[in-house]
C-alpha positions as CSV (number, residue, x, y, z in Angstrom):
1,X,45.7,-66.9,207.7
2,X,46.1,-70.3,209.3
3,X,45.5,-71.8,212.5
4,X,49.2,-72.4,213.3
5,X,49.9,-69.8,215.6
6,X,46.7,-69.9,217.7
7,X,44.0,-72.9,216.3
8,X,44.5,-69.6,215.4
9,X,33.3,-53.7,225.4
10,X,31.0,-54.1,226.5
11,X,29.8,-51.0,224.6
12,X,30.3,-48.1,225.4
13,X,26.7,-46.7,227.6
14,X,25.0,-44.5,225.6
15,X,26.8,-40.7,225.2
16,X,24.7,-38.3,227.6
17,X,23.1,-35.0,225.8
18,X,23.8,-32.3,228.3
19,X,22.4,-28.8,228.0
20,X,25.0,-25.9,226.2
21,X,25.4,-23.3,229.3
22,X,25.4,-20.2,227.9
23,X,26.6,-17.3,230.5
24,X,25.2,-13.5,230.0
25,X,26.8,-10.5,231.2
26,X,25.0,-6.8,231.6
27,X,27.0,-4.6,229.3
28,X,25.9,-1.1,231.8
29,X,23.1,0.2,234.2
30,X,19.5,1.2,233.1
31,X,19.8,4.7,234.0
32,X,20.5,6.0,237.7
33,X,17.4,4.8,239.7
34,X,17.1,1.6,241.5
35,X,18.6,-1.6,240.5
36,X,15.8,-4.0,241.0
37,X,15.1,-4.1,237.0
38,X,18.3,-5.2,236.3
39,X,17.6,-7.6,239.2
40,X,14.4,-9.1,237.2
41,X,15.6,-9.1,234.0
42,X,18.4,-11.3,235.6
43,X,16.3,-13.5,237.3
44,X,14.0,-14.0,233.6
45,X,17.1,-14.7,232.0
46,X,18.4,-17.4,234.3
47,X,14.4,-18.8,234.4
48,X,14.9,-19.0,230.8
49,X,18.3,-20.7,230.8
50,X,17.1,-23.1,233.5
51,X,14.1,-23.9,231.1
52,X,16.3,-24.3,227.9
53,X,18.5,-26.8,229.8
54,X,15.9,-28.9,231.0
55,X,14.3,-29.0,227.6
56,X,17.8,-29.6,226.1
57,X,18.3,-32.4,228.7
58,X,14.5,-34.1,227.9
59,X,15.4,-34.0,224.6
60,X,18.6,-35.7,224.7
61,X,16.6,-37.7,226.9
62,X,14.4,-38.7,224.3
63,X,16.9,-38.6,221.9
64,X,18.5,-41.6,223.8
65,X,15.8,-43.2,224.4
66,X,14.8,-43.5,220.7
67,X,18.2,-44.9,219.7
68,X,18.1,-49.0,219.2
69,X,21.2,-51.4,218.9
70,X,22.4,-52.3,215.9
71,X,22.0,-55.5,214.7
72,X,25.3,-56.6,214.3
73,X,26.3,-55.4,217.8
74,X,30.5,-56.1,216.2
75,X,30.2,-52.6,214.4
76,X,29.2,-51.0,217.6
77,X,32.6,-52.0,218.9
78,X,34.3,-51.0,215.8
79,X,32.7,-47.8,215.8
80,X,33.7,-47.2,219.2
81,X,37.1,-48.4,218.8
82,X,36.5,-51.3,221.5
83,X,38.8,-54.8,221.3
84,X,36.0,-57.7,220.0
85,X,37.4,-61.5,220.6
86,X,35.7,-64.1,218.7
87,X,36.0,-68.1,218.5
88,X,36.5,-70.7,216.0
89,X,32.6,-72.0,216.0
90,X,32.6,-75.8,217.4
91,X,33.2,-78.1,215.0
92,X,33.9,-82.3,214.4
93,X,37.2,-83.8,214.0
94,X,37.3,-85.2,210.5
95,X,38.0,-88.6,211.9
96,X,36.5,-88.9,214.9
97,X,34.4,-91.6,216.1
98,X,31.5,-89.9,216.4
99,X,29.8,-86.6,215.1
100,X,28.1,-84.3,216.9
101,X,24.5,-83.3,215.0
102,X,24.6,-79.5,213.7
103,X,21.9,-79.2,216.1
104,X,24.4,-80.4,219.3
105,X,27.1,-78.0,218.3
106,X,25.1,-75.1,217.8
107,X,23.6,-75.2,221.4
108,X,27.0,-75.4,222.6
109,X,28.2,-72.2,220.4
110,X,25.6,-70.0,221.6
111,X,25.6,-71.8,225.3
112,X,29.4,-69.6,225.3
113,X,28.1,-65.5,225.7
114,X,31.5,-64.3,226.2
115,X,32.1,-64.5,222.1
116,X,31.3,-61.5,220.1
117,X,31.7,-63.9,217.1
118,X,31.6,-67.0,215.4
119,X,34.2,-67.5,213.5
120,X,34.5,-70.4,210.3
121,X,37.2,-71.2,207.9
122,X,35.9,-74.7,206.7
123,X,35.6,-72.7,203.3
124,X,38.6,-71.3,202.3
125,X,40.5,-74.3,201.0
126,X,37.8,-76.3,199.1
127,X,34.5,-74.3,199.3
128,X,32.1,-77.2,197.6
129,X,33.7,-79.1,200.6
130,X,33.2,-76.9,203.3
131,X,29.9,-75.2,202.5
132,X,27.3,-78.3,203.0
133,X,28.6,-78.8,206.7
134,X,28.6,-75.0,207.5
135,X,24.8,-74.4,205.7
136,X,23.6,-77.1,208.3
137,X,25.5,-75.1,211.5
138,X,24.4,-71.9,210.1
139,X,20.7,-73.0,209.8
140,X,21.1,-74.2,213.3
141,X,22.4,-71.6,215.0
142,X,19.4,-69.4,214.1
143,X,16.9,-72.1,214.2
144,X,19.0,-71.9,218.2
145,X,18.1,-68.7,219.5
146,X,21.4,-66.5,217.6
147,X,18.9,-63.3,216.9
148,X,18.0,-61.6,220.2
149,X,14.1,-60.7,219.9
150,X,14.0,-58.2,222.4
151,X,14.1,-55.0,223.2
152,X,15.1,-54.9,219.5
153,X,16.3,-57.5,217.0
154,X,20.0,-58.3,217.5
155,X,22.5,-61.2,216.4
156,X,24.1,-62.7,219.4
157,X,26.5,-64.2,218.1
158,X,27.4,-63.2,214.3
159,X,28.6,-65.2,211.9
160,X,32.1,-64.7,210.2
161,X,33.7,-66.6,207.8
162,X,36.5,-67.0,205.3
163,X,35.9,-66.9,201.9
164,X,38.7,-69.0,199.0
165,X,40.6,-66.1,197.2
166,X,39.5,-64.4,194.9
167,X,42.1,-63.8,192.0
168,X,42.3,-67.1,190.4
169,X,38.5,-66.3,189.6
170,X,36.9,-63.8,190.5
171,X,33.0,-64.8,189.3
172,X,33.1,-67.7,191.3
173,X,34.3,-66.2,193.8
174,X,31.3,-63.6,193.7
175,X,28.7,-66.4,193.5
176,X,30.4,-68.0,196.4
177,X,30.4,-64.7,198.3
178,X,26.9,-64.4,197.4
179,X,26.1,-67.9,198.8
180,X,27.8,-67.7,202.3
181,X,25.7,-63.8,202.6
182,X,22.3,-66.1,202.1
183,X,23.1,-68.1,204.8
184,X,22.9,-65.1,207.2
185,X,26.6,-64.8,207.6
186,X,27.5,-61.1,208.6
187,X,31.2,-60.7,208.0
188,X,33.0,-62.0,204.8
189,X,37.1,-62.5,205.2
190,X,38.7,-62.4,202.2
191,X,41.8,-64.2,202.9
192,X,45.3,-63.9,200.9
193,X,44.2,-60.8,199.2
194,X,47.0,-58.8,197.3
195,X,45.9,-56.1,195.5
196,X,43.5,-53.6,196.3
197,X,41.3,-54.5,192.6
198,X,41.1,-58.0,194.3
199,X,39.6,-56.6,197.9
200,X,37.3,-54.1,195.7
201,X,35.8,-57.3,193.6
202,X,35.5,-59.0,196.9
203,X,33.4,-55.3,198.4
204,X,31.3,-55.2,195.2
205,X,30.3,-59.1,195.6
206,X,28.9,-58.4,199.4
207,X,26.5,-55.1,197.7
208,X,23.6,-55.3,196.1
209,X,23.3,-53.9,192.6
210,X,21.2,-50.9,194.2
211,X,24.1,-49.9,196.4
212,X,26.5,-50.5,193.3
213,X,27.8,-53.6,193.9
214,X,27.3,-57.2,192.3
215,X,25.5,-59.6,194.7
216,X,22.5,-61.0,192.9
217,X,19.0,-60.5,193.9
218,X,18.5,-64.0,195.3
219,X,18.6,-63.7,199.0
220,X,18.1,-67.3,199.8
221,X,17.0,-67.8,203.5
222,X,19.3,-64.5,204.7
223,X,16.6,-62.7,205.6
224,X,14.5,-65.5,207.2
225,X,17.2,-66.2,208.9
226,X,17.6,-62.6,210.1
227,X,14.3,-63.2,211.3
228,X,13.0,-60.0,208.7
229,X,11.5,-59.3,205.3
230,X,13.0,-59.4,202.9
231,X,12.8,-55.5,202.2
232,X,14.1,-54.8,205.4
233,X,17.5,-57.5,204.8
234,X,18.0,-55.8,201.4
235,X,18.0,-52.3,203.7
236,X,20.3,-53.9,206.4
237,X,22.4,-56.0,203.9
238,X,25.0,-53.8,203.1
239,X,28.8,-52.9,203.9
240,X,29.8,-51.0,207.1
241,X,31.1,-48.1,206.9
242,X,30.6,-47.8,203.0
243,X,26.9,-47.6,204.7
244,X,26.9,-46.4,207.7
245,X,23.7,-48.3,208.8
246,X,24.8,-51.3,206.8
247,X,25.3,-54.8,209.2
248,X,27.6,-56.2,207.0
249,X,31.6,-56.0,207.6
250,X,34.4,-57.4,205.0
251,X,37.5,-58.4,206.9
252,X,40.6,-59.0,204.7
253,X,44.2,-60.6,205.5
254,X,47.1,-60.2,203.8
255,X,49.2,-63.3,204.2
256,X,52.3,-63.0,201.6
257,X,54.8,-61.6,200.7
258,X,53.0,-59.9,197.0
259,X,50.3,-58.6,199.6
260,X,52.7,-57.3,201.4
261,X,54.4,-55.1,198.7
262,X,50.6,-53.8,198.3
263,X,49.8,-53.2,202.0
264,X,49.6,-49.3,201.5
265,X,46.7,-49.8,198.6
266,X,44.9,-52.5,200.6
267,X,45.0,-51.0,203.3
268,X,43.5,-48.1,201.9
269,X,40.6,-49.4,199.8
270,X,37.1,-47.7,201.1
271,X,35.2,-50.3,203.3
272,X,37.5,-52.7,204.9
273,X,36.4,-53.5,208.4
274,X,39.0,-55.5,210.0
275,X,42.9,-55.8,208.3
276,X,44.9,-59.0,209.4
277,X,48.2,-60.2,209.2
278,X,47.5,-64.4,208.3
279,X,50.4,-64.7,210.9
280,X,50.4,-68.9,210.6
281,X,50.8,-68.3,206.7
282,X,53.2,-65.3,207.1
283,X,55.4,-67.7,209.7
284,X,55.5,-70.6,206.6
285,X,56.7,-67.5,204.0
286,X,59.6,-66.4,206.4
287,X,60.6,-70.4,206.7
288,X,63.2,-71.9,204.8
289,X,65.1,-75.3,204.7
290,X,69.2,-75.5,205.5
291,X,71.3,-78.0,203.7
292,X,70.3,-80.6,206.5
293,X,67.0,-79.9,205.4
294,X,65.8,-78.4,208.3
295,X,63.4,-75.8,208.7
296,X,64.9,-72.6,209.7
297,X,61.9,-69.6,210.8
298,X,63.1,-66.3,210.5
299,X,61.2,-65.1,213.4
300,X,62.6,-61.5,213.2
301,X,61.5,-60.7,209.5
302,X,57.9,-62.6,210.5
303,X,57.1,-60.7,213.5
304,X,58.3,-57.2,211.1
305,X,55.6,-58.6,208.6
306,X,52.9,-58.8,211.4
307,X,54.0,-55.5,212.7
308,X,54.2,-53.7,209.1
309,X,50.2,-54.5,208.5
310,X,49.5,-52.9,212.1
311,X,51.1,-50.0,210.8
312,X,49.1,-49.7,207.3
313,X,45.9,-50.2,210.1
314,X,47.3,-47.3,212.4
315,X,47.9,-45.0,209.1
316,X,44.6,-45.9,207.7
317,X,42.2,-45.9,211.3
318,X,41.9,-49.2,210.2
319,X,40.9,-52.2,213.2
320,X,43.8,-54.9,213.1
321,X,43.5,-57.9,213.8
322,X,45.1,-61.6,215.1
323,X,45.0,-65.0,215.9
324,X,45.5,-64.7,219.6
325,X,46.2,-67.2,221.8
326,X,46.2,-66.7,226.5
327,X,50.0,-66.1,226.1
328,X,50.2,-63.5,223.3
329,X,46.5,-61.9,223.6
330,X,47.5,-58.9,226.3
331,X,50.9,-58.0,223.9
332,X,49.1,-57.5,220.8
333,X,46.2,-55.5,222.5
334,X,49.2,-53.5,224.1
335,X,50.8,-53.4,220.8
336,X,47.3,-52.2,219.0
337,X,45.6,-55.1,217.8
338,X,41.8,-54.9,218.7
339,X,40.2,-57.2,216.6
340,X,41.1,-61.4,218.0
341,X,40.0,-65.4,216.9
342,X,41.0,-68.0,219.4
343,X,40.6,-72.1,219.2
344,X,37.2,-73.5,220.6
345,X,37.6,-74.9,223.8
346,X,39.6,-74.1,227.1
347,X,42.5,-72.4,226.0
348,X,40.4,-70.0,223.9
349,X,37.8,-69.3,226.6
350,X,41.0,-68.3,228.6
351,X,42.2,-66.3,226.0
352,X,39.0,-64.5,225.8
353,X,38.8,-63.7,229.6
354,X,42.3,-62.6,229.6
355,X,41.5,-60.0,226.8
356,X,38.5,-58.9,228.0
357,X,39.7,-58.4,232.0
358,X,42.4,-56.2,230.1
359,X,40.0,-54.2,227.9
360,X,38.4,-53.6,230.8
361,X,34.5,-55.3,229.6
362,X,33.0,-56.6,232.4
363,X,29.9,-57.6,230.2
């Protein structure tokens, strides 16, 4: 996925634990005399009820009040089926005349609460390239304020990030999955995926051996970072929903034409978060040059590619997601897309407060 198309709730309150009403009926009269027995036991039965409900509702009380937020507070929208909308993370032009300090744009990341992510791609075309300038921003945004202290720890604004693929070699690409986790990073996209072995390598690389997966023991400064011990990171640092109480997600996009002939088996590998169409890569695949040499799109067979990986998400109660933009965000949530990146800046803030007036999340 490319940023061609775009440059690219709150959650739900807590569930209430009523009391089960349970109704009795007298089955006949204790003999012929008066009633007022039958009137007694009544009245101790309904006592009783009354008691069993308020217990029932003092324990769902403290049932409630025991619960704590997740860390990664993107799974509690997942699990609850709520739309998220993320942001490219600030960044510096390439050539620009000057360059803002990690510091600088890390401030102005987490100065933006509307963003239920950060979202980074420097590392999907030339990792060694990328990664140096993203290890300083990552440090930065934690070193900024990006895990919430109280009531509970929580990540304010979680870090997600493309990985390169992962065919051409899948050991490095492990050891690079391995290095973006240790920076704190909380959701891994594996982009151009097209088989469901290559999204499984990609799963395994996120898991420590202990849950079955591949991801060495080294932990860098992830759990520093995470503001935690290390045994407490190794706990948390696994894959939602493989784990249930895992904080990590894996988000893959499917972005050709190969992936496409495998949507049903990607789709259905165990542990996927998200599933995206790359729709700026998918609008290059459906392009091709006339005799003048122009470019001719095929607009009809790309928006049938973006609309057969919603499908493989509805068929597999996947999330789907896309590169939104103000003008297309409220037809793709209509359409069943939940999960959205927009461009930094003013047209993605827009973006973001179009989508979430429309998902109804005031927060």
């Amino acid at each position: 996925m490319d940023n061609e198309t775009s440059a690219p709730m709150e959650p739900a309150s807590p569930r209430r634990i009523g009391p089960n009403r349970t109704a009795f009926s007298g089955g006949g009269s204790r003999g012929t005399g008066s009633p007022a027995p039958v009137v007694a036991w009544s009245a101790r039965v309904t006592g009783l009820a009354l008691a069993a409900a308020a217990l029932a509702v003092t324990l769902g009380g403290t049932q409630i009040a025991e619960q704590t937020p997740r860390f990664n507070p993107m799974i509690e929208l997942l699990e609850q089926k709520q739309p998220i909308f993320g942001l490219y993370a600030p960044a510096n032009r390439r050539n620009a005349e000057t360059q803002k300090p990690a510091a600088q744009l890390a401030q102005e990341a987490l100065a933006y609460t509307k963003t239920d992510f950060l979202f980074d791609g420097s590392m999907e075309g030339d990792f060694e390239r990328g990664y140096p300038a993203f290890t300083e921003f990552a440090k930065a945004v934690f070193a900024a304020g990006a895990v919430q202290k109280t009531p509970a720890p929580r990540l304010t604004h979680p870090l997600a990030v493309k990985m390169h693929e992962i065919a051409p070699d899948p050991a490095v690409a492990a050891a690079n999955i391995a290095r973006q986790l240790n920076l704190g990073v909380s959701t891994i996209v594996f982009v151009g995926v097209e088989s469901a072995d290559e999204l499984r390598t990609g799963l395994a690389a996120m898991r420590f051996a202990a849950n079955g997966g591949t991801r060495p023991d080294d932990i860098g400064a992830a759990a520093a970072l995470w503001g935690m011990s290390d045994a407490e990171y190794r706990q948390k640092a696994d894959v939602w929903p493989l784990n249930p109480n895992g904080e990590l997600v894996a988000w893959a996009i499917v972005e050709s034409r190969e992936g496409l002939a495998n949507l049903r088996e990607i789709a259905a590998v165990p542990g996927i978060g998200v599933l995206f169409p790359g729709a700026g890569t998918l609008r290059g695949v459906f392009t091709t040059t006339d005799a003048n040499g122009q470019r001719v799109r095929d607009l009809e067979a790309w928006e049938a590619a973006i609309q057969q990986v919603l499908a493989a998400c509805k068929a597999n109660n996947l999330a789907c997601g896309y590169p939104a933009t103000a003008d297309d965000i409220e037809t793709r949530m209509k359409q069943g897309f939940s999960v959205f990146i927009m461009s930094w800046g003013d047209a993605g803030f827009q973006a973001i407060d179009i989508g979430r007036a429309a998902a109804g999340r005031s927060d």
